[in-house]
C-alpha positions as CSV (number, residue, x, y, z in Angstrom):
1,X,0.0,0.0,0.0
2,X,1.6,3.6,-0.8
3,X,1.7,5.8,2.0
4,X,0.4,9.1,1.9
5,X,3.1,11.3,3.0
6,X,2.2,14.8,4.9
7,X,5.1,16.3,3.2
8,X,3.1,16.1,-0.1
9,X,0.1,17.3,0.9
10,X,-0.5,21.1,-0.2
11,X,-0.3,23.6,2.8
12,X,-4.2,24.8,1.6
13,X,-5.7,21.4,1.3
14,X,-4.4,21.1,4.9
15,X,-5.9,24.2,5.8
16,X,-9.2,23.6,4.6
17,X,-9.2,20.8,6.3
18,X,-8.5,21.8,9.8
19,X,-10.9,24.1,9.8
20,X,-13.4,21.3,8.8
21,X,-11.9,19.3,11.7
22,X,-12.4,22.2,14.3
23,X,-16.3,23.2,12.8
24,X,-16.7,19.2,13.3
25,X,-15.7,18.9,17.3
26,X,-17.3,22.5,17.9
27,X,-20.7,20.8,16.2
28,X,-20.1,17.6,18.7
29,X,-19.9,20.2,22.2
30,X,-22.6,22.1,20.5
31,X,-24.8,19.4,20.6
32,X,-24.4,18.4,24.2
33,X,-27.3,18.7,26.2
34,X,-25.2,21.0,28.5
35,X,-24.2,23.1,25.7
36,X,-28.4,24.5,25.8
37,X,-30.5,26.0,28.2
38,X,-33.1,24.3,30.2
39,X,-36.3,23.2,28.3
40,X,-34.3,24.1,25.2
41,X,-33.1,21.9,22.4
42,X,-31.5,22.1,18.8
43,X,-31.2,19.6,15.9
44,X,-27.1,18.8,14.9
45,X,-27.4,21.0,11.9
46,X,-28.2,24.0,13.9
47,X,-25.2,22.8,16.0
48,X,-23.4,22.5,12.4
49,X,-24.3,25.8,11.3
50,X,-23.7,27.8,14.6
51,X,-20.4,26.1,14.5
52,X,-19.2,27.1,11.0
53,X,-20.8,30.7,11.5
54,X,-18.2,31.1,14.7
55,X,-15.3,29.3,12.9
56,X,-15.8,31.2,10.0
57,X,-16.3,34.1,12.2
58,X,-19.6,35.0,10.2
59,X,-22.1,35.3,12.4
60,X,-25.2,34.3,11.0
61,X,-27.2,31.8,13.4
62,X,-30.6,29.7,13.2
63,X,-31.4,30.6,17.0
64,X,-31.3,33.5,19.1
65,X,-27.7,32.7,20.5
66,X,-28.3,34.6,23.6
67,X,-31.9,32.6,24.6
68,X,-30.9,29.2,23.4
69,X,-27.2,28.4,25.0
70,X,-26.3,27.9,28.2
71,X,-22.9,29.6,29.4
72,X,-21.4,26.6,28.7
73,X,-22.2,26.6,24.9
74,X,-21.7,30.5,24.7
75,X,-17.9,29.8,25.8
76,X,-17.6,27.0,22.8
77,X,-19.0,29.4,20.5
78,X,-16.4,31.9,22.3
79,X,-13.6,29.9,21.8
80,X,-14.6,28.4,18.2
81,X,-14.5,32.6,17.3
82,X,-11.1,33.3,18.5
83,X,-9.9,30.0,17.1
84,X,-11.5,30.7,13.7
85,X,-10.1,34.7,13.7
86,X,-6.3,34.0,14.6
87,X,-6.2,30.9,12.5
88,X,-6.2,27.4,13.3
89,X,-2.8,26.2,12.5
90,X,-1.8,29.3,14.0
91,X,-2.7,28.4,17.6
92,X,-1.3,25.1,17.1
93,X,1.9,26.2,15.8
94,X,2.1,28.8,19.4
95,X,1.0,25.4,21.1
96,X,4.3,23.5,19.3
97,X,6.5,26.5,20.4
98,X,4.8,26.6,23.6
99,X,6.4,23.2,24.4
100,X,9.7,23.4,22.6
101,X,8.5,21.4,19.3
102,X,10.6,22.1,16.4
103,X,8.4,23.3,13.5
104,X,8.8,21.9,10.4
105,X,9.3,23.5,6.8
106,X,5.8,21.9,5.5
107,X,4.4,23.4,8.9
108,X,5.9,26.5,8.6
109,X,4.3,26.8,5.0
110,X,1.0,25.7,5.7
111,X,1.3,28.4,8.6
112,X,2.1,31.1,5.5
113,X,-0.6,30.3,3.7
114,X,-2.7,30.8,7.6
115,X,-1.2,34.0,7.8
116,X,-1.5,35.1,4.7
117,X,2.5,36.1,4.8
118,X,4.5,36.8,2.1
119,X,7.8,34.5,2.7
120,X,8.6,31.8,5.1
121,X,11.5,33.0,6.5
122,X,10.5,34.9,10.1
123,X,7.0,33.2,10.1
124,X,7.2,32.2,13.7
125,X,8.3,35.7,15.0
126,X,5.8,37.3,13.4
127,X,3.3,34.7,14.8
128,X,4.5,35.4,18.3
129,X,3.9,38.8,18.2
130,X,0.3,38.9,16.5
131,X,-0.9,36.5,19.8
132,X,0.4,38.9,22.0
133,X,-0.7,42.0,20.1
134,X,-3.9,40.4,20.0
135,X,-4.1,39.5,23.1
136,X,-3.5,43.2,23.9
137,X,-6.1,44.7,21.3
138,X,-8.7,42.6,22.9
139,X,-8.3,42.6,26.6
140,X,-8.5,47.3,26.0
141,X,-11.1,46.4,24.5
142,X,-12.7,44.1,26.7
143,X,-12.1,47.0,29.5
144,X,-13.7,49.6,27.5
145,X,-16.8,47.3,26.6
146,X,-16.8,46.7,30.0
147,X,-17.2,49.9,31.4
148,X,-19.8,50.6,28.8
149,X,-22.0,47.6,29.4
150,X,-21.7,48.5,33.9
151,X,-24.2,51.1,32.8
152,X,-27.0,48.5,31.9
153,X,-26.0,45.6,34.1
154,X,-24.3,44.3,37.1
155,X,-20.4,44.9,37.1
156,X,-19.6,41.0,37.2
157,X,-22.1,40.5,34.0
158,X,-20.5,43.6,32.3
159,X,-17.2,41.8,32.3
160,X,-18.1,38.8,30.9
161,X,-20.1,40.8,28.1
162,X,-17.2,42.9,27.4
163,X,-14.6,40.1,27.6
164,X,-17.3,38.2,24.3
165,X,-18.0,40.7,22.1
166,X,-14.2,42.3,22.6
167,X,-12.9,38.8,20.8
168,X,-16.2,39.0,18.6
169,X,-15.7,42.5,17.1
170,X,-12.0,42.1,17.3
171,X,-12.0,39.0,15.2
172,X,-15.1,39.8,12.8
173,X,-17.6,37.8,13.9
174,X,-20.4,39.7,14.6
175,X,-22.0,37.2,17.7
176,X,-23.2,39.2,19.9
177,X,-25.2,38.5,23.5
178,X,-28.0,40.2,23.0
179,X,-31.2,39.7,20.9
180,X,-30.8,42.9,19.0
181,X,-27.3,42.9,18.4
182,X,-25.8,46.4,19.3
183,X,-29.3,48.5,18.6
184,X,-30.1,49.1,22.5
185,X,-26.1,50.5,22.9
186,X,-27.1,53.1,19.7
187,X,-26.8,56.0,21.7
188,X,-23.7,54.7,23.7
189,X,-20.5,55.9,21.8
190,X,-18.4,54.1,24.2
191,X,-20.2,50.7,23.3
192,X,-20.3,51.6,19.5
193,X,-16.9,53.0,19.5
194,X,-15.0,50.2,21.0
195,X,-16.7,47.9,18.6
196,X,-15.6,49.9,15.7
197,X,-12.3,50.1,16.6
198,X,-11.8,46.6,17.1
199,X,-13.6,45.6,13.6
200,X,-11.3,48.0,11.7
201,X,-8.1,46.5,13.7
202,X,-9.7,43.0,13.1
203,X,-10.4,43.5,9.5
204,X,-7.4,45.5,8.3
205,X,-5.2,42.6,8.6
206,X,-2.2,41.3,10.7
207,X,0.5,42.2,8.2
208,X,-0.7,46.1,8.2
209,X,-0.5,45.9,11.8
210,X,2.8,44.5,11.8
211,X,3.9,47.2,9.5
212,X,2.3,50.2,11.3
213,X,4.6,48.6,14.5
214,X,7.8,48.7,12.3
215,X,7.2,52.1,10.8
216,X,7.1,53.7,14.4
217,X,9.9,51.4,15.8
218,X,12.6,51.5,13.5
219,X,14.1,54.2,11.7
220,X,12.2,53.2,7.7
221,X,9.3,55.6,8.0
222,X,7.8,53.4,5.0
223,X,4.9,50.9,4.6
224,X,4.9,48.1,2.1
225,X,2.5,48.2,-0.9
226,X,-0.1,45.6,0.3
227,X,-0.3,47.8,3.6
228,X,-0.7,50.9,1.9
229,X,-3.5,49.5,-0.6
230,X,-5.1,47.7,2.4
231,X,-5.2,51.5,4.6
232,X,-5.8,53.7,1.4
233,X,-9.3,51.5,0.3
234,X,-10.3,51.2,3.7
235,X,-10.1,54.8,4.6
236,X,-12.0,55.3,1.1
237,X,-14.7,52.8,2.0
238,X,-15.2,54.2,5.6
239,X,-15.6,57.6,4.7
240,X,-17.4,56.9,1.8
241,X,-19.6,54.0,3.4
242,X,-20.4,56.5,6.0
243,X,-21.4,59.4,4.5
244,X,-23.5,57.6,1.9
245,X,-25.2,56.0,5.2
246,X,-25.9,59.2,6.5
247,X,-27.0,60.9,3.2
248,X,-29.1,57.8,2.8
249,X,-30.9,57.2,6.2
250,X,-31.0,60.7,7.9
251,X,-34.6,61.2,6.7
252,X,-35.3,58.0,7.9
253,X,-36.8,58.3,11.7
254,X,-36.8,53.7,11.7
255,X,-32.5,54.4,11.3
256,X,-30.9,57.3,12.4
257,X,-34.1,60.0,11.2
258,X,-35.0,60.7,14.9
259,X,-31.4,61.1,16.4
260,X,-29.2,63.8,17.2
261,X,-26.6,65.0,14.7
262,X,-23.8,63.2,16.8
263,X,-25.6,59.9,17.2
264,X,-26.6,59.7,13.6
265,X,-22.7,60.4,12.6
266,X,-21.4,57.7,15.4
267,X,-23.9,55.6,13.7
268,X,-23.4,56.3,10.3
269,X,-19.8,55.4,11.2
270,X,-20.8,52.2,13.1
271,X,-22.4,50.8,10.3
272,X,-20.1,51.5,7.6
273,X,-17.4,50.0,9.5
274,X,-19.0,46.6,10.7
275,X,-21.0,46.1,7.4
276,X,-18.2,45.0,5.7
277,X,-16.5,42.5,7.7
278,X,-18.5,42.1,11.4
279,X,-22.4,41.9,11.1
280,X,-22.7,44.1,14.1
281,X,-25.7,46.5,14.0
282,X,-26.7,49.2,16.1
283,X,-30.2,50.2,14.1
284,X,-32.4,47.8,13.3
285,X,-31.7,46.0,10.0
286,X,-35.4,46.0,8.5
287,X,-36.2,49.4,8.5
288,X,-33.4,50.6,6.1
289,X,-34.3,51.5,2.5
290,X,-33.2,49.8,-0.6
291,X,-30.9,52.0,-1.7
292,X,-28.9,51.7,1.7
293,X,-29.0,47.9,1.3
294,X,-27.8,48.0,-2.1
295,X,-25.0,49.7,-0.5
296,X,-24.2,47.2,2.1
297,X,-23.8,44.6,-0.6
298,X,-20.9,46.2,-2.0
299,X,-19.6,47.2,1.4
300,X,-19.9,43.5,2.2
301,X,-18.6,41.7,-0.9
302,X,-15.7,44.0,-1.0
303,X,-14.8,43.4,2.4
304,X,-11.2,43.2,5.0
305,X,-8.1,43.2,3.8
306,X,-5.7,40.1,3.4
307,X,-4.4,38.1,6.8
308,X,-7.0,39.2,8.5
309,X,-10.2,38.0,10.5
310,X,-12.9,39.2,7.7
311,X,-14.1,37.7,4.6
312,X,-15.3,38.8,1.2
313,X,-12.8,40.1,-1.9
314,X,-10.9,41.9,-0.3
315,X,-9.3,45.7,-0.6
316,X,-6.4,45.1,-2.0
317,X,-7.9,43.0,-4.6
318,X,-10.6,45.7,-5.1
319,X,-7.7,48.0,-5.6
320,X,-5.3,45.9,-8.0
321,X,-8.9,45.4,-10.0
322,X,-9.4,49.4,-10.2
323,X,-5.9,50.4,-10.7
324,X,-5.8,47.9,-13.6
325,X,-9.1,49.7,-15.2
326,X,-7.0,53.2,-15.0
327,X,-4.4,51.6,-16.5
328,X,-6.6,50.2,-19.2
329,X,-8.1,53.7,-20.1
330,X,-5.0,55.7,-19.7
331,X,-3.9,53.5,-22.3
332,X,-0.5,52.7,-20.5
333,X,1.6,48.9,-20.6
334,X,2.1,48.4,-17.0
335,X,0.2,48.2,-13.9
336,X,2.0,50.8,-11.2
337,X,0.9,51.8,-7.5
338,X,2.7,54.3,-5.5
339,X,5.5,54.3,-7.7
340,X,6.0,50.2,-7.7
341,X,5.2,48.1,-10.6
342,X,2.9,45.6,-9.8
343,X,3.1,41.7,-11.6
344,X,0.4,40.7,-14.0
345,X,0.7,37.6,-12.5
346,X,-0.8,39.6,-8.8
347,X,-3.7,41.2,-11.2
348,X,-4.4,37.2,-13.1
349,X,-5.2,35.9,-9.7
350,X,-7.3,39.2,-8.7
351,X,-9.2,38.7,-11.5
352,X,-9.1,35.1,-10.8
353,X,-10.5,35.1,-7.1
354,X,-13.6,38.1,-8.6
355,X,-14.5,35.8,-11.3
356,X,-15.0,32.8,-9.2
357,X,-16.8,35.1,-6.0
358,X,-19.4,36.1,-8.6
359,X,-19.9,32.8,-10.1
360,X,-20.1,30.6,-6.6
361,X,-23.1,33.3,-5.3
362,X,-24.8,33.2,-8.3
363,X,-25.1,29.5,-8.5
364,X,-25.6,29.3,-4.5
365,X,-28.3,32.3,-4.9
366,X,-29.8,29.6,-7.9
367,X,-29.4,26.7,-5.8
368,X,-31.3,28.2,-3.0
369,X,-34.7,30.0,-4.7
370,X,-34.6,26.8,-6.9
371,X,-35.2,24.6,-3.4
372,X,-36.4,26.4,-1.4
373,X,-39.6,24.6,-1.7
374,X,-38.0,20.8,-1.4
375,X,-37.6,19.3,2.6
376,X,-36.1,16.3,1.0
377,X,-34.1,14.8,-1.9
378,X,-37.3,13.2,-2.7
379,X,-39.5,16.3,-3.3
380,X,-36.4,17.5,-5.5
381,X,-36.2,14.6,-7.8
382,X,-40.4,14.6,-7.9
383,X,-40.2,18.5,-8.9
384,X,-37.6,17.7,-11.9
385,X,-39.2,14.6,-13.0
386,X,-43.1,15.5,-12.5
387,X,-42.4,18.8,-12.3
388,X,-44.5,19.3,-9.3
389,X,-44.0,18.3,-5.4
390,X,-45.8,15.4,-4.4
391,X,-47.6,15.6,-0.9
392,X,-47.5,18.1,2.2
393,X,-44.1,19.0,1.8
394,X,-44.5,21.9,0.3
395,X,-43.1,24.8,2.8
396,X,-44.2,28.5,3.1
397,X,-41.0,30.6,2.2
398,X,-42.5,33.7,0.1
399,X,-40.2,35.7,2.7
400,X,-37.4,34.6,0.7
401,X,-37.5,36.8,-2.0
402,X,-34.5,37.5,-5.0
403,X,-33.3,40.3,-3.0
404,X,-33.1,39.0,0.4
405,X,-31.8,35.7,-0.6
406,X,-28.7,37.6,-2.3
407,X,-27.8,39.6,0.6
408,X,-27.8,36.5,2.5
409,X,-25.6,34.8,0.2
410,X,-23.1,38.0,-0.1
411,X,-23.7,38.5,4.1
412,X,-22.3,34.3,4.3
413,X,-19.8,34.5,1.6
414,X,-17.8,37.3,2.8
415,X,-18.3,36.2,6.2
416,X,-20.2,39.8,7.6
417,X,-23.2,37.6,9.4
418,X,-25.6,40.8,9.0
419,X,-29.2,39.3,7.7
420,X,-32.6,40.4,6.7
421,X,-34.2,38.2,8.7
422,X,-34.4,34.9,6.7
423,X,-31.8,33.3,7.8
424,X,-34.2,30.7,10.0
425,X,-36.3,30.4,6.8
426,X,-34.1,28.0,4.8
427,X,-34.6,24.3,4.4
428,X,-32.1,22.1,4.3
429,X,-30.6,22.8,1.3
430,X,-30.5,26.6,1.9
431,X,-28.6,25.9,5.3
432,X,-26.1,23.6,4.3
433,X,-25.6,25.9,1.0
434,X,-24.8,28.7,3.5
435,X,-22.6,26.3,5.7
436,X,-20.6,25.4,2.7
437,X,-20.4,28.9,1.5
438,X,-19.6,30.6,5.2
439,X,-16.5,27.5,5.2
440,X,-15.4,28.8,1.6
441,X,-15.6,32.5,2.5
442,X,-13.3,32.3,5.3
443,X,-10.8,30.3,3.5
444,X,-10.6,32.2,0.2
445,X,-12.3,30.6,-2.6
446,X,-9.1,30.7,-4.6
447,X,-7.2,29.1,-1.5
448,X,-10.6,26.4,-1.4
449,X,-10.6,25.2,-4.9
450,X,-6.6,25.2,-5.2
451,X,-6.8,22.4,-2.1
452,X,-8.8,20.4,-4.0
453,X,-6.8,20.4,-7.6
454,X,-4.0,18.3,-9.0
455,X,-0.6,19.8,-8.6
456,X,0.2,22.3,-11.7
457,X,1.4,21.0,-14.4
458,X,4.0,23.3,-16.5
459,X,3.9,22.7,-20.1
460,X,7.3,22.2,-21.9
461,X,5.5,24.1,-25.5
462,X,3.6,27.1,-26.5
463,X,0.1,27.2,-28.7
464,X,0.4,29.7,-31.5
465,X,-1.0,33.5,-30.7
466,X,-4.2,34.7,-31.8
467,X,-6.4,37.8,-30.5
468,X,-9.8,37.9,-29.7
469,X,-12.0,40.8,-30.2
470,X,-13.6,42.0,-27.0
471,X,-16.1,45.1,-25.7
């Protein structure tokens, strides 16, 4: 029999698959008895799904999390986010330093491809000190939270509060304690603040941070090119998200219509920040207006930057995209940013990882109004071959309309978790669409499909050159 050896195994297949292995053991605790409150009770998929919405640091859920689990299965959920947001080879690498393991060259790139780095070479330093800066990040902002929540509740309570949704904003994931999310804190700018600030430091990516820490420490006052594309298009998206918001929803008195100038702003800035990566929200989600919501689906399939705890496309790949179209209509040969040519090779997997975003939610999207109807394979085979479903199985879902099935899909895909509301409306198919689509999201679909394909094969010839008329 041939051995498989690990050695041979590519670093992303091995990533996707230990974040299956983790989703699976956080489904199992999920699913104890202990994991629920008293006289309450969920099916394994809703364990499934919770589990791969707090891996995948989404934040989309069946249940009320906050109603249905016990302390017990809050803490899973807890630790299942943090796990998901750093990485999970990540922690096990800082558990194999921990203990004076040697790590390996095939562990060391399967950790790059975690991180999101560029080289191999100083991978475990810079692991070390994202823990610890992370570590720091979230216990300020456990403090601040803290301090915010003791207004509402007692101070024991207030701590533990602050301590979850500090690691839940921090790392994206948009789980929050309460039944309306962040809606009752509105009017609190310490709450709303906090939560901000740890989204953007979350979602703007561990090798930005790392950079800003080296351009104040040493003596090069510089930042590399993905940093600076990561900070310039998030700055552009914040500002711009948030004064669109505000433009958008001021005459609104179900958003921001009936608040002060100040709250409406904080607001405005809330949502524009945790829209894109978090799922957060501090108004509730179904009074906005269509025009906001079309607005939140490009906030959302845009998304974090690279090496970070959010989903979606990503800024920098939004930015090599747009770049590329200046460079198209200024008519020029080569793609430059700041003064730095850029490979086509960057701008052929850019285009690469768009491509295959828009293709996967349109099928998904398809998949889902398609059987949306159908409880069972059975009712799907009657519909194709009779073209009708046979019996009582037949299930009211007129909420789930084109548009609201899209944001859901675009709300899963780039991991956000913000929903209109139909999220508990699926069937079966819908919800293990979404599981499979959250999983996909947070690994990169690029990163997804290139752990399941053959090694690349280099051909030793060219094909003759012909063009192609286009536009």
């Amino acid at each position: 029999m041939k051995k498989i050896s690990f050695r041979r195994i590519l670093p992303s297949k091995i990533l996707v698959m230990s974040f299956i292995v983790i989703i699976l053991i956080g489904t199992f605790f999920l699913s104890l008895p202990i994991a629920v409150k008293e006289g309450q009770d969920i099916s394994i998929l809703t364990a499934l799904f919770t589990a791969t919405s707090a891996v995948s640091v989404t934040g989309l859920s069946l249940v009320d999390v906050s109603l249905v689990f016990s302390p017990f299965g809050k803490s899973v959920i807890l630790i299942l986010i943090q796990l998901g947001g750093l990485g999970i080879m990540t922690f096990s690498t800082l558990v194999f330093t921990l203990i004076g393991k040697q790590i390996s060259y095939q562990e060391r790139k399967i950790l790059k491809e975690d991180l999101n780095t560029y080289t191999i070479g100083g991978v475990i330093k810079f692991l070390k000190r994202i823990v610890l800066i992370v570590i720091g990040i979230e216990t300020i902002g456990a403090i601040f939270l803290t301090f915010g929540f003791a207004r509402t509740m007692p101070l024991k309570k207030a701590m533990i509060y602050g301590v979850f949704h500090s690691v839940s904003a921090f790392c994206n994931a948009g789980f929050s304690l309460f039944s309306d999310s962040i809606v009752r804190y509105s009017s609190n700018g310490v709450v709303t603040l906090t939560i901000a600030i740890l989204i953007s430091l979350g979602g703007i990516g561990f090798a930005v941070i790392n950079s800003t820490i080296n351009y104040y420490k040493t003596g090069k006052k510089t930042y590399n090119l993905t940093s600076k594309l990561a900070l310039l298009i998030s700055f552009f998206l914040t500002v711009g998200g948030t004064i669109v918001f505000f433009i958008f929803e001021r005459s609104n008195p179900g958003t921001i219509g009936n608040m002060g100038i100040i709250d409406a702003l904080n607001n405005s800035f809330f949502q524009s920040v945790t829209t894109r990566t978090a799922g957060f929200n501090s108004i509730p989600m179904e009074n906005l207006r269509p025009s906001t919501l079309f607005l939140f689906l490009i906030l959302m399939f845009i998304g974090a930057s690279p090496g970070s705890t959010g989903g979606g496309l990503k800024t920098t790949t939004f930015g090599i995209i747009m770049f590329y179209v200046m460079v198209i209509l200024r008519n020029e040969k080569d793609l430059v940013i700041s003064n730095r040519r850029v490979p086509w090779e960057v701008l052929h997997r850019a285009m690469a990882i768009l491509i295959i975003s828009l293709l996967y939610i349109t099928v998904v999207v398809f998949l889902i109004l398609m059987t949306n109807e159908m409880t069972s394979i059975k009712d799907l085979a009657d519909a194709v071959l009779q073209g009708s479903v046979q019996g009582n199985a037949v299930v009211q879902t007129s909420n789930l309309t084109l548009d609201k099935v899209i944001f859901e899909v675009i709300s899963a895909f780039a991991t956000v978790g913000v929903s209109q509301g139909i999220t508990a409306d699926l069937n079966v198919f819908g919800r293990i669409l979404l599981i499979l689509t959250m999983l996909i999201g947070r690994v990169g679909p690029l990163t997804f499909m290139l752990a399941f394909s053959e090694k690349i094969k280099v051909r030793s010839y060219k094909y003759p050159q012909e063009n192609v008329l286009i536009g």
